[in-house]
N, C-alpha and C positions, 0 to 999 in steps of 0.2 A: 722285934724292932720293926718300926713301918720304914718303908723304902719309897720313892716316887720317883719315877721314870722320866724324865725330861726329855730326853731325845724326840717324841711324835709330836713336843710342842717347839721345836729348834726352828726357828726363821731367821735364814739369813740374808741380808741388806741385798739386792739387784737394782744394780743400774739399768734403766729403762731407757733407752734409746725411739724417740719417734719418728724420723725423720730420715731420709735416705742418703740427705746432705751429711747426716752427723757421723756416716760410715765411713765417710773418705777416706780417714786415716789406718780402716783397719780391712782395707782389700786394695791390692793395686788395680787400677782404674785401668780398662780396655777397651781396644779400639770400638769395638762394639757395645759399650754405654750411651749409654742416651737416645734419643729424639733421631724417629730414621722417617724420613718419606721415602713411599718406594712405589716400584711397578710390579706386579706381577699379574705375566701374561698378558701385560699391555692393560691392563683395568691398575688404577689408584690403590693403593694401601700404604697403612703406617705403621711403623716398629717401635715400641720403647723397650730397652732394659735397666732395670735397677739394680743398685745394691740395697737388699733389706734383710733384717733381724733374719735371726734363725737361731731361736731359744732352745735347749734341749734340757727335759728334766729325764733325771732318773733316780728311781728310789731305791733305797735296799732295807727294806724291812718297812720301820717306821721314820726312815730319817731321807731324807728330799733335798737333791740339791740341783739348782739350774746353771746352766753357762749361756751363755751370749753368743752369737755367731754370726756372719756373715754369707749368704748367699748369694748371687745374680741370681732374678727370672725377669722372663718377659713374656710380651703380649703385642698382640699382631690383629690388626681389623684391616681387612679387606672389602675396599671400596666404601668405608663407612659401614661396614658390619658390624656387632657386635662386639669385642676385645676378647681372643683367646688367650689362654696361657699358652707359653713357650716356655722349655728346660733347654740346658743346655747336655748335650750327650757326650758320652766318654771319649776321647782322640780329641778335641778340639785345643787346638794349638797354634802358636803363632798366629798368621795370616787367614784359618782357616775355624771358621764355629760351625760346631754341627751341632742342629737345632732339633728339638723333639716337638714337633707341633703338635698338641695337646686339647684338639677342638673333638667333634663328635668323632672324626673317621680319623685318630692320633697318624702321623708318619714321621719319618726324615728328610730333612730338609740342611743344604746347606750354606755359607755363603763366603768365600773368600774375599777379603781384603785387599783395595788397590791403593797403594800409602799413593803416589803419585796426584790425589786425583781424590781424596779420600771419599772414595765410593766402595762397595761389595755387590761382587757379585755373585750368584748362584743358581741351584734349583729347588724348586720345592715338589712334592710328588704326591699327587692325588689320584685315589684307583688304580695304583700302577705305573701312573702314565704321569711323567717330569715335565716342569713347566721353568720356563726363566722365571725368574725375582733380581730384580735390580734396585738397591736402595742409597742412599747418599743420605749422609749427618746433616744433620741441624742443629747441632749443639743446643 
């Protein structure tokens, strides 16, 4: 009897999501989203964070399947510099994100939350040695 294996030819339908707008619904929105101008060290800089896709496949043998996912990252240029990535690091809670600055020499940086006033403030830490960062939303 001939037999034929279907499974390595199985595709299943994924929704594709472009757009970071189109996320809203599926991660609650934080203080720390969006559009930041800021100071650090007294020189200019600006912050965005998004929410965007974060697909994950995994296979088991010959059969493949993907999920949809939601992440925050961000990105940071100083003074009109280039745009780094930024992650966000474990403990960040409430009032308070700790940042994984992700340029050539990566550290921790962090910035607390002032609802009053809605500014953040923080440090960032370059060679050691802690610097203020101060940002405020733009929505």
């Amino acid at each position: 009897m001939f037999r034929i294996s279907y499974a390595k030819y199985l595709m299943l339908p994924i929704l594709a999501l472009s757009t970071s707008s189109a996320f809203g619904g599926l991660i609650t929105k934080q203080w720390y989203h969006g559009s930041w101008d800021c100071n650090i060290d007294g020189r200019p800089a600006k912050m965005v964070w998004q929410v965007v896709n974060d697909p994950q496949t995994s296979c088991h043998g010959d059969i493949c399947s993907t999920t949809s996912g939601v992440k925050t990252i961000g990105w940071f240029s100083d003074n009109g510099a280039p745009w780094v990535r930024l992650g966000i690091n474990p403990g960040t809670n409430g009032n308070r994100l700790k940042i994984r600055y992700m340029g050539q020499e990566p550290d921790n940086w962090y910035l607390d939350f002032v609802s009053h006033n809605t500014t953040a403030v923080g440090k960032t830490t370059w060679r050691g040695k802690q610097y203020p960062l101060s940002c405020w939303n733009r929505h």
